[in-house]
N, C-alpha and C positions, 0 to 999 in steps of 0.2 A: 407388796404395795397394792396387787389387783385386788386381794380379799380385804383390805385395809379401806378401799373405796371403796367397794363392794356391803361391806357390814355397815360401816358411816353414812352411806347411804340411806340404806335399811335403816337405821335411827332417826335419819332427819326426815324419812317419810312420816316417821311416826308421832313425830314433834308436830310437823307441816299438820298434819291429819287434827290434832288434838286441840293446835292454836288454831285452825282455820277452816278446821273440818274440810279438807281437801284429801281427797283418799289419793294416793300412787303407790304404784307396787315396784319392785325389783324383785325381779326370779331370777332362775339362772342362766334364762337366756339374755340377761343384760351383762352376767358375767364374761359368757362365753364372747357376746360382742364388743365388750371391752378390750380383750385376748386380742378380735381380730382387727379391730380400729387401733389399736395402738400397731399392731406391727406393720398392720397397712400404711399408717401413717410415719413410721420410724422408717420403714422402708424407702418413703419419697422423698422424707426429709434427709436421711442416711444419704440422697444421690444428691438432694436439692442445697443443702447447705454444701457440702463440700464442692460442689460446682461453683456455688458463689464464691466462697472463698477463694477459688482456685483462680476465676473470672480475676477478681480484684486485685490478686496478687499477680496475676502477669501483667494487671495495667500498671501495678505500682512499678517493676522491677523494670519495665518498657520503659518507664520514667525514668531511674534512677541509669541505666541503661543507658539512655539517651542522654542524662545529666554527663558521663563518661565519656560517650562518643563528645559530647559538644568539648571538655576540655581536650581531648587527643586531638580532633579536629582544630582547635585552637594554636596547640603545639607544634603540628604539620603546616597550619599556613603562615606560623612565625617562619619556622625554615627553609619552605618556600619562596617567598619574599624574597632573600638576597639570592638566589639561584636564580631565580626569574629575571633578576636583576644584573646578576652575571652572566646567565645565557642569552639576553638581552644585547649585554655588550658585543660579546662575545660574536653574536650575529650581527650586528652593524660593524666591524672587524671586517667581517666575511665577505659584508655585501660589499665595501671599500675595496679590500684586497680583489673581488671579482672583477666591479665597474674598472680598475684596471687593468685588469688583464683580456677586459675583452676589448678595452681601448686599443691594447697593444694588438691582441689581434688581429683588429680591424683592421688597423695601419698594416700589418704584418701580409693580412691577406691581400689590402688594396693594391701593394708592391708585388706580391705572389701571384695574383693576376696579370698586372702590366706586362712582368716577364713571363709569364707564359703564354701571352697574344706576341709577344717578341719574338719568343720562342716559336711558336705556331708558325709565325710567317717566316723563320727562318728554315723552318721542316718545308714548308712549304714549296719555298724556292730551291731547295737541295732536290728534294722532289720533282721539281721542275726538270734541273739541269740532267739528273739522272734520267729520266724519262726522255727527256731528249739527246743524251749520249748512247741509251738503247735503241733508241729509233733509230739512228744514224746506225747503230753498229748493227743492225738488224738489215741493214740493207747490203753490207757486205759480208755478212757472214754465211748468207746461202752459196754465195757463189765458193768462199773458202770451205764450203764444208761440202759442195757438190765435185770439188779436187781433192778434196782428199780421202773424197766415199772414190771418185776414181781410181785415185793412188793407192786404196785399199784393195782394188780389182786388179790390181798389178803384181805378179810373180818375178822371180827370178828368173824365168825361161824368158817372159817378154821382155826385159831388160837388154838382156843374152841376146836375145834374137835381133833387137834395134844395134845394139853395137856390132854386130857381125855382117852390115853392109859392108862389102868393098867398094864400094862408093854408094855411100845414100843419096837420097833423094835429097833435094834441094831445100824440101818443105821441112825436114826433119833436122837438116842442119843448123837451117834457124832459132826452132826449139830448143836447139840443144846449148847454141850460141848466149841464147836467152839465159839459158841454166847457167852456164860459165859465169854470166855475166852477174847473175845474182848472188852466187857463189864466188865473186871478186874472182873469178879467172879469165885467160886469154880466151876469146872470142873465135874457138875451133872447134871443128871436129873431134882432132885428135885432142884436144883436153878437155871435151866430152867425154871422150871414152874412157880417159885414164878416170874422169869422176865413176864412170858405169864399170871400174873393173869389178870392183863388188858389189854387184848388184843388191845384196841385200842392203848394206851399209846405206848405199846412193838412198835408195826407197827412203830409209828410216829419217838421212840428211834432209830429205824433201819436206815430211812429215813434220818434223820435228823441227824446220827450220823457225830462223824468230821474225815472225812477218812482223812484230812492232819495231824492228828499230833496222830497217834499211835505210842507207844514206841514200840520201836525195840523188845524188851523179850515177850511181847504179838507177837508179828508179827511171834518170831520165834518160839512160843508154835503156833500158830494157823497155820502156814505151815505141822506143822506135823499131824495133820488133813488133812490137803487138798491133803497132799503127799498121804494117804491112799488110797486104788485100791477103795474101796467103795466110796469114797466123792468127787461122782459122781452127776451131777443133774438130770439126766438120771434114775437114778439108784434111785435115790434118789424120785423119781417123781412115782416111783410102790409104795412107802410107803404111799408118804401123796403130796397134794400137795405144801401144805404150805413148808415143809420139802425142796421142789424140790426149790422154791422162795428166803430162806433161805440159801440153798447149793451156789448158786448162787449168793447172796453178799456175803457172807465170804468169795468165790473167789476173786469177784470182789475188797473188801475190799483189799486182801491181794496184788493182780497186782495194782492196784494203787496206793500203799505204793513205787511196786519196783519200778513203774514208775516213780513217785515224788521224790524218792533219785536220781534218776538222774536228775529231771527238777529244781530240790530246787537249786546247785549250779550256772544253768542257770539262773535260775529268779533272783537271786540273784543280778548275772555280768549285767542281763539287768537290774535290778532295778538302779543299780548305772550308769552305761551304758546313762540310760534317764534322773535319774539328772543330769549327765554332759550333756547331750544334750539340756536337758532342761536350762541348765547355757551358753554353748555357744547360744545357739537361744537368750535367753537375749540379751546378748553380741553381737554379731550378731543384731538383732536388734536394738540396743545401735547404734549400730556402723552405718546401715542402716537408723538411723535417723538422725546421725550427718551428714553421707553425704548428705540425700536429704534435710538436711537442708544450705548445701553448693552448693548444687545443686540449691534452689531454690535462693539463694543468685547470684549465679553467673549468674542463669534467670532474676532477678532483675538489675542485674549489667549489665547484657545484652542489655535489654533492655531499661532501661538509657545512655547507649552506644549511640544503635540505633538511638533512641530519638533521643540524642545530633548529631549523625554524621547526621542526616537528618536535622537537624536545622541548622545543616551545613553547607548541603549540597544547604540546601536552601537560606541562606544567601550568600554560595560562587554565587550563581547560578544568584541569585538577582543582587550581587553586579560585575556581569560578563555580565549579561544584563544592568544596568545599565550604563559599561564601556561602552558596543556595541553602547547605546541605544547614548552614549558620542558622540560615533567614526561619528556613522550617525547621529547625532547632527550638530555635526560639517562641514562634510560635506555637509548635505543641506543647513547649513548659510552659509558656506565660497564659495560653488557653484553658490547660489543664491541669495548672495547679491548684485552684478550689477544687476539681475532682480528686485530685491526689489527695486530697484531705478528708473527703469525702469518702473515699473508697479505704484511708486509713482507718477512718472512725469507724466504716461497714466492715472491713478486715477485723478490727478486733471486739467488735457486737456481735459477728458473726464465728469468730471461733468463742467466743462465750456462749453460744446458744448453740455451739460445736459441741462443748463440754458439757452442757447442761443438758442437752437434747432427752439424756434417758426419762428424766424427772418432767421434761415441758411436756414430752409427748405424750406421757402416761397420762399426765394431769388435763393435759387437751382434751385428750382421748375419752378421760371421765368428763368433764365438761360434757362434753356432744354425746354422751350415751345415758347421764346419767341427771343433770344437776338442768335442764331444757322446762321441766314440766314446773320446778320449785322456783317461788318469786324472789325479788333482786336478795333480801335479807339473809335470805336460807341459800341462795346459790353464793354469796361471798363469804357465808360462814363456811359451805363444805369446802371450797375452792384452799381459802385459808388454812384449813385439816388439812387439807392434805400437803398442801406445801412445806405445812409447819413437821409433817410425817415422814415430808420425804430430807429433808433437814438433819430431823432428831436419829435419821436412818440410813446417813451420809450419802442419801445418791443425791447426785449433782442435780439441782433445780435453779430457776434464778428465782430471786424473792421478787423481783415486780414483774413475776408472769404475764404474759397480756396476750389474752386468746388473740385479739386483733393483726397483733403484730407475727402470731406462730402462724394460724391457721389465713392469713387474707394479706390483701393491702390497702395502702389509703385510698388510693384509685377505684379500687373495688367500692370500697365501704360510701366513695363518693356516688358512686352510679346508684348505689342502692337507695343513697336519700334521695336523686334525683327522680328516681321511678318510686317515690312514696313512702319508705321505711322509715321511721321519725330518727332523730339524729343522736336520741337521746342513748345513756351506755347499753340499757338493758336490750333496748331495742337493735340495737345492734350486735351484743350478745344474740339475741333470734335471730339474727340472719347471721350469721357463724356457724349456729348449731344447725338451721335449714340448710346451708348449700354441704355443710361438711358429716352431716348424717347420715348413717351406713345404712338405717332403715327409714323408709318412705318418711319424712316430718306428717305429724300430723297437729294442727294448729287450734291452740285453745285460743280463740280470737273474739270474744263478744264485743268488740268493738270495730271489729272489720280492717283493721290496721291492717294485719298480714294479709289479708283477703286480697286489701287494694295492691297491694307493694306485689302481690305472686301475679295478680292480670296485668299488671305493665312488660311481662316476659312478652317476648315475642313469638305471635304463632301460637300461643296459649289455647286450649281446649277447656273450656269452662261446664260444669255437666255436676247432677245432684243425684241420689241416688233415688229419690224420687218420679227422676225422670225417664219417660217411658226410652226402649235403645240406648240407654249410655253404656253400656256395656258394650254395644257396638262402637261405638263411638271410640270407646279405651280400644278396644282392637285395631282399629284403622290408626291409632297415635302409637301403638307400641309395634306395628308394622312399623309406620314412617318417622319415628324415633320425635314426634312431639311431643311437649309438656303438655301437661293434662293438670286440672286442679277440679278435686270435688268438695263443694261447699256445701253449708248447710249438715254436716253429718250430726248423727246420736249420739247414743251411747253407745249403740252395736252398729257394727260393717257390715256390710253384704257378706253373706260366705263366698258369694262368685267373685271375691275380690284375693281370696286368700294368696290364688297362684303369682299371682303379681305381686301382692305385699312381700311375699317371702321372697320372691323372686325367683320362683320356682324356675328356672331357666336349664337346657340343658341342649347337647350339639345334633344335630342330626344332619347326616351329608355335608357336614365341613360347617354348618350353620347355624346360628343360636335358634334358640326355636322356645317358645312359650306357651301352655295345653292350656288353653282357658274355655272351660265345659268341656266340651266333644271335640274342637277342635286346637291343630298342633298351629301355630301362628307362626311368623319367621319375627325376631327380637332385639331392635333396633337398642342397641349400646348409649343412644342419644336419649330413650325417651325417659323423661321423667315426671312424676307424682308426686303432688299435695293435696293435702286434706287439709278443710279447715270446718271450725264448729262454730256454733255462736252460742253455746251453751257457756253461762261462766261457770258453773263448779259441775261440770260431767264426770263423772264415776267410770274410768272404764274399765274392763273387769283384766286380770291377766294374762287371758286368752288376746285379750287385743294389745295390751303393753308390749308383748315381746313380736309382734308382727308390725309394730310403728316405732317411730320417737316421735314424745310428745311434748311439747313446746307451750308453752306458755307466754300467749301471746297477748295476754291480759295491758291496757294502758298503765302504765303511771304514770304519777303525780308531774314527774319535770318533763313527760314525755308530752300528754295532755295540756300541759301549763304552754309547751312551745307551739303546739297546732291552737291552743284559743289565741296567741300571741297573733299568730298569724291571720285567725279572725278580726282582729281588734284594728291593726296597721291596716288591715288592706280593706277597713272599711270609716277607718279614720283618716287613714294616710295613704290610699289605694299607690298612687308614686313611688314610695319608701317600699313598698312592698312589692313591685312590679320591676323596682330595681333592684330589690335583695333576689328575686326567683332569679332577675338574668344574669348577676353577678356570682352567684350559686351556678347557673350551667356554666358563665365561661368560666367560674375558676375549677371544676368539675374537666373542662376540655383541656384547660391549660395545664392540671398537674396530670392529665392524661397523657398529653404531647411531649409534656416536660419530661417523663418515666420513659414513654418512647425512644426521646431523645436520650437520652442517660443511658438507657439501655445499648441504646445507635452507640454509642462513643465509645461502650465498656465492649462492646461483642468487636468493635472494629478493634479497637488496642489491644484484647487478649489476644484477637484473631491476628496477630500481624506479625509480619518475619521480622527477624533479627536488620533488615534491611530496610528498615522502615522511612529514611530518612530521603532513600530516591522512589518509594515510593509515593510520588505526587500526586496524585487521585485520591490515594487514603487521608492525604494529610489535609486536603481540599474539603474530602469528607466531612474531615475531622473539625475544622476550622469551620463550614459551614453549620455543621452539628451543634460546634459550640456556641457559634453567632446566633444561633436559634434557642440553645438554651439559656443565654444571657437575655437574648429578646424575652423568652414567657415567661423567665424568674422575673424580669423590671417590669411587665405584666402584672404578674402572678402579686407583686409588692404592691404595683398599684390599687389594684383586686382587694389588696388585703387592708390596703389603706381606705380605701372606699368600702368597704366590708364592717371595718371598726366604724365608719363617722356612720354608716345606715342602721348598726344597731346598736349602737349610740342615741338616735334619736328614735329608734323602736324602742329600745326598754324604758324610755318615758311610760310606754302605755303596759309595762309589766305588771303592776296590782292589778288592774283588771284582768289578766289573764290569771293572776295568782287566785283570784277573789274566784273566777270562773270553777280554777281548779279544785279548789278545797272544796268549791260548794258539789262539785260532780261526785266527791269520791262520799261526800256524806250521803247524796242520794241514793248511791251505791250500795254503802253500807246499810239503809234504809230495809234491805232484802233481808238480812237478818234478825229484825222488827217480826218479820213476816214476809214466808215464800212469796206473795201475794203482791206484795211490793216491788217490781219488776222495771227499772228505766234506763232506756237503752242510753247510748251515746250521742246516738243519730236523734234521738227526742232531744238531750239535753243541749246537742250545737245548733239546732235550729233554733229553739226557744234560745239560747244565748245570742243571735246572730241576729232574732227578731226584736231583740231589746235593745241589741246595738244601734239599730234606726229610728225604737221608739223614744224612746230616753230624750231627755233635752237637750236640747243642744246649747252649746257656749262657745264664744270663741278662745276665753281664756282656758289653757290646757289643763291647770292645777282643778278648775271648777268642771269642766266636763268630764275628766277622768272620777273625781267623787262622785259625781253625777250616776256615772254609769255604774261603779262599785255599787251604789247605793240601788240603783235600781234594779241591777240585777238579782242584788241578793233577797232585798221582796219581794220581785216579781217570780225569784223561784220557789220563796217558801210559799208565797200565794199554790202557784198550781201544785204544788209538790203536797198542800194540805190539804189542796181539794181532792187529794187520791187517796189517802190513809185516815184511818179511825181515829175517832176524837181522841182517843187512850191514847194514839202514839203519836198525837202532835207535840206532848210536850218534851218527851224523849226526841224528836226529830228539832225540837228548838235548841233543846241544850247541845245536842252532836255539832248544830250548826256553831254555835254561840262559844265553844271548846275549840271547836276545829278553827273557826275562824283567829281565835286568840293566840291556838299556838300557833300556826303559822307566823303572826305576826311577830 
C-alpha cells in the first residue's frame, strides 16, 4: 500500500507539472515519512479509539445496568410493602400490650409502696420496743453478771469452809436463808447446808439457776432479806467470802426479777410486733416479686418493641432508599437516554473506524505527507486511488473517508475559522495537514490566507529571513517552547535553518538539546514552525521537499467567493454581518461547552462504581451536566435557527460575490499571458471594496445588486487593461466573457 502511494504520487506530480506547470518532487525521504506518520499515527489511534469505545460502552452497560437495578428495586419494594405493613401492626400490638402492663405496674407498684411505708413503721416500732427491752435489760444484767463472775471465783474449799461453822455468824445465816428460800426450801441453816453438801452441785444450782421465772411469794419472802441493814456484800465479805459471792446473787436474783416484770410485757408486744413484721415482709415480698416479675415482662415487652420499631425502622429506611434510589433512577435514564443513543450511534461509528483503522490511517497519513502541495482536483483524484486500492486489496478502509473526522474535531475546526482559516473544504483540508505534519508545514500562500490564520496563535514570533538576528530570535522560542512563523520565504532556506527543520534534536544530561551553529540550545517539546511564501508557483528543489511539507495554500474559487460575500454584507448590511461574526463565536463557544459537557457526563458514567445509585453527588453531577447540555443544545438550535434566517438574507448579495470571484481568478490567470502580469489579492479586495462605495446606490435590492455586478466587472477590466499590452486585452476579454458564462 506504502509503495502503491508512493509511485501514484510520483504520477500525479507529473500530471500537476505538465497541466499546470507546477513542479513537486517525492523522494524517498517522503517514503520513509509515510512509514513513520502512519505508525505514529496507528499508534494513537490503536489507544484513542479503543478507549472510546471502551468510554461508551461502560456508559451504555451503567445504563442497561441501572435499567436492572430499577426493575429488582421495583420487585423488593413490592414486598416490602405488606412487611412494612405487618411490622407495622405488629408494633402497635406491642405498644398496647406494653401501655398495659406498665398500667399494671404502676397500680402494682403504687400498692408496693403503701406497704412498704406500713411495713417501714412497723420495723420501726418493733425497733423501738426492742431497744427499749435492751435498755431495761442492760440495767440488770451487770449486776447478774457481776454474781456470777463472783460465783465463778468460788471453789469447793470455800463452800466447805462456810458450811463447817458450828455456829455461823448471824450475817451468813441470812444469806443462806435467802438461798433456801429461792430454792423453795425451809428457812435454816441446817437446810442450807444439806443444799452446800455438794459443793460443787450447789455452785452449778446457783449458776444455772432460772432467774426468769421466780414466783412472786419467793421474790417477796426473799426482799425481806435483802431489805435488812446487814445484807450487805460488803459486810457480808468480813464473814466469809463465799457468803460475800452469795449476798450478791440473791441481790442480783432479786433486781432482775423487777427488771423482767417490766421487760416481759415488752417482749411480749415485740414478739408479736416481729410476727407481724415478719408476715408483712412476706407479703411485701410476695408483692415485690409479682412486680419484678411485671417488671421484667414489661423489659421483655420492651424490647420486643425495640426489636420490632427497629425492623421498622429498617424497612421504612430500606424501602425510602429504595424510593430515592427510584427517583435517581429515573432520572439518570430519562436524562440520559438521548446520550444512550448517542453513544450507541458513537459505539458502533467507532468500532467501524475500529475495523477500518488500517486503511484510514495509511490513507491519512498519505494525505498529510504527500497530497498538501497538489490542489483541491488532483488531491481528490489521489485520495480516491488509493481508497479505491485499498478496496480492490481487501484491507478494511471506509469509503467516505473524511480526514476531518480521523485526524481533528468539529470544535477544532471551529476555532480555526474563528482565528481566520476560511470555512471552505480545501481550506480546511490545510489546516489538517498543518497541525498533523510530521515535518515543519511550509506554506504556499500568495494570498496571505494562511499567514493570517498562523498569527492569531498565541504568543506567536513572527520574523523573515531577511531580517537582521532572527536566528536569535528562533533560539530564544525553541528555548521557551514558542511558535515561530517565517514569512515572506524563496525558493531556498537558510542553511542555518537545517538543524531545526530536520529536527536535529538529541539528549544531553537527561535533556533535549538542539546545536544550531556553534551552540548546543536546551529543546522545548512545545516550540513550533511555520513558513509561509507569497510566491504562487515556487519551484523548490528536493533538498528542501524532504526537510518540509508543503501545503498549498493557494485561494479558491468557493473559498474567495465566501471572504468577498463577507465584503458585500458587511458593507451593504454591516448588522447581518456583525450578527453572523457574533453568532459564529457563540456557536463556536456553545459546541465547545457542549463537547465539554458530553465529555463531563461520559468520563463521569464510565468512571463510576457498580453503586452508582447512592451515589448522590455523581448523580447531582450528572443531572446538572445534563441540564446544561439541554440549555446549549436549545442554544445551540436557536443559533442555528438565527444562523439559516442571517444567511438567508446574505445570500441575496451572492452574485456579486460570485461575480467578484470569477473576475479574480481570471486576473489570476492573466500571469500566464505573461510573467509580467502579476495581481495580488490584497490589490484585487481593495479595488473591489473601493467599488462597493463607488457604485450607485438604490434602495431597491434587485437594482443595486446589478448595479454593483455591473460595475465591478468594468471597473476591473478598466484597470486590469490599463496594465497589459494591447495584444492581450482581447485574450483577457474573452477569459472574462467565458468565465463569466460558465459560471453562470
Amino acid at each position: 500500500m506504502a509503495v502503491e502511494i508512493h509511485r501514484s504520487s510520483g504520477k500525479e506530480a507529473e500530471v500537476f507539472y505538465e497541466e499546470l506547470r507546477r513542479m513537486t518532487y517525492t523522494t524517498p525521504k517522503s517514503y520513509l515519512d509515510l512509514i513513520k506518520c502512519y505508525l505514529e499515527m496507528m499508534e494513537e489511534q490503536s489507544r484513542i479509539v479503543p478507549e472510546k469505545i471502551a468510554r461508551y460502552s461502560q456508559g451504555l452497560r451503567l445504563l442497561a445496568q441501572i435499567k436492572t437495578m430499577v426493575d429488582q428495586l421495583q420487585i423488593t419494594l413490592t414486598k416490602l410493602r405488606p412487611e412494612i405493613d405487618i411490622k407495622e401492626e405488629e408494633t402497635q400490638k406491642l405498644v398496647v400490650d406494653l401501655e398495659k402492663q406498665q398500667k399494671s405496674a404502676t397500680e402494682t407498684e403504687k400498692v408496693f409502696k403503701k406497704e412498704a411505708e406500713q411495713s417501714q413503721k412497723l420495723f420501726d416500732n418493733v425497733q423501738e420496743l426492742k431497744q427499749g427491752c435492751e435498755s431495761d435489760l442492760a440495767k440488770a444484767m451487770p449486776i447478774y453478771e457481776d454474781a456470777l463472775k463472783a460465783l465463778n471465783t468460788l471453789n469447793k474449799n470455800d463452800i466447805v469452809e462456810m458450811k463447817s461453822y458450828p455456829t455461823p455468824p448471824q450475817e451468813l445465816v441470812m444469806v443462806i436463808s435467802a438461798v433456801c428460800v429461792l430454792f423453795n426450801k425451809k428457812e435454816s441453816w441446817d437446810e442450807g447446808k444439806k443444799l452446800m453438801n455438794e459443793p460443787k452441785k450447789f455452785l452449778e444450782s446457783l449458776v444455772d439457776y432460772d432467774k426468769n421465772n421466780i414466783p412472786e411469794k419467793i421474790l417477796k419472802k426473799v426482799r425481806k432479806f435483802i431489805k435488812m441493814p446487814k445484807f450487805q456484800s460488803d459486810i457480808i465479805a468480813k464473814k466469809s467470802k463465799a457468803g460475800e459471792s452469795i449476798c450478791k446473787w440473791c441481790i442480783a436474783m432479786v433486781n432482775y426479777s423487777d427488771v423482767m416484770k417490766i421487760i416481759k410485757p415488752k417482749q411480749e408486744s415485740l414478739k408479736k410486733a416481729e410476727v407481724g413484721l415478719d408476715k408483712a415482709k412476706a407479703e411485701l415480698s410476695e408483692k415485690e416479686a409479682m412486680l419484678q416479675e411485671i417488671r421484667n415482662k414489661i423489659a421483655t415487652l420492651q424490647a420486643n418493641y425495640n426489636s420490632s420499631l427497629r425492623t421498622l425502622e429498617e424497612l421504612t429506611k430500606q424501602k425510602e432508599l429504595i424510593e430515592v434510589q427510584l427517583v435517581r433512577a429515573e432520572k439518570l435514564l430519562s436524562g440520559l437516554e438521548s446520550e444512550s443513543k448517542r453513544w450507541e450511534k458513537a459505539v458502533g461509528e467507532l468500532n467501524i473506524d475500529l475495523h477500518d483503522l488500517v486503511g484510514n490511517i495509511m490513507v491519512s497519513a498519505a494525505c498529510c505527507q504527500y497530497v498538501g502541495v497538489f490542489t483541491d482536483k488532483y488531491r481528490t483524484r489521489l485520495k480516491e486511488s488509493w481508497i479505491r486500492f485499498c478496496t480492490q486489496n481487501n484491507i478494511p478502509i471506509s469509503n467516505d473517508l473524511s480526514l476531518e473526522r480521523t485526524l481533528t474535531d468539529p470544535v477544532t475546526v471551529r476555532e480555526w475559522n474563528l482565528n481566520g482559516l476560511p470555512a471552505d473544504k480545501l481550506s480546511i483540508e490545510n489546516g489538517i495537514y498543518t497541525t498533523n505534519a510530521k515535518r515543519w508545514p511550509l506554506l504556499i500562500d500568495p494570498q496571505s490566507q494562511g499567514n493570517r490564520w498562523i498569527k492569531r496563535n498565541e504568543g506567536i514570533k513572527i520574523v523573515k529571513q531577511t531580517q537582521p538576528k532572527y536566528l536569535q530570535i528562533l533560539e530564544n522560542a525553541v528555548r521557551l517552547g514558542a511558535p515561530v512563523l517565517i514569512e515572506n520565504a524563496g525558493e531556498e532556506l537558510d542553511p542555518a535553518l537545517e538543524p531545526i527543520l530536520l529536527k536535529q534534536i538529541f539528549k544531553r544530561g537527561g535533556q533535549w538539546v538542539l546545536k544550531l551553529g556553534e551552540n548546543e540550545i536546551p529543546y522545548s517539546q512545545e516550540f513550533n514552525l511555520t513558513i509561509t511564501t507569497k510566491l504562487p508557483n515556487p519551484h523548490y528543489l528536493p533538498e528542501v521537499c524532504i526537510k518540509v511539507t508543503i501545503i498549498n495554500f493557494t485561494v479558491t474559487p468557493e473559498g474567495l467567493e465566501d471572504q468577498l460575500l463577507v465584503d458585500v454584507v458587511r458593507f451593504e448590511r454591516p448588522d447581518l454581518e456583525e450578527q453572523k461574526d457574533q453568532l459564529i463565536t457563540k456557536s463556536a463557544e456553545l459546541k465547545r461547552q457542549l463537547k465539554e459537557t458530553e465529555d463531563k457526563i461520559l468520563k463521569l458514567v464510565s468512571e463510576a462504581d457498580e453503586d452508582i445509585l447512592n451515589d448522590e453527588e455523581l448523580i447531582n453531577t450528572l443531572e446538572q451536566s445534563k441540564e446544561t447540555s439541554i440549555m446549549i443544545n436549545q442554544r445551540m438550535k436557536e443559533a442555528e435557527e438565527m444562523t439559516i434566517e442571517i444567511n438567508a438574507n446574505r445570500e441575496l448579495y451572492r452574485d456579486v460575490a460570485i461575480r467578484g470571484s470569477v473576475l479574480y481568478f481570471v486576473i489570476a490567470n492573466v500571469g500566464l499571458m505573461d510573467p509580467m502580469y502579476q495581481y495580488s489579492l490584497t490589490f484585487f479586495t481593495n479595488l473591489f471594496n473601493r467599488r462597493l462605495s463607488q457604485a450607485a446606490k438604490s434602495d431597491v435590492l434587485e437594482e443595486r445588486l446589478q448595479v454593483l455586478i455591473n460595475d465591478i466587472t468594468i471597473q476591473f477590466y478598466k484597470n486590469i487593461c490599463r496594465g497589459i499590452f494591447e495584444k492581450d486585452k482581447l485574450t483577457y476579454s474573452f477569459l472574462n466573457a467565458t468565465s463569466i458564462l460558465i459560471r453562470e
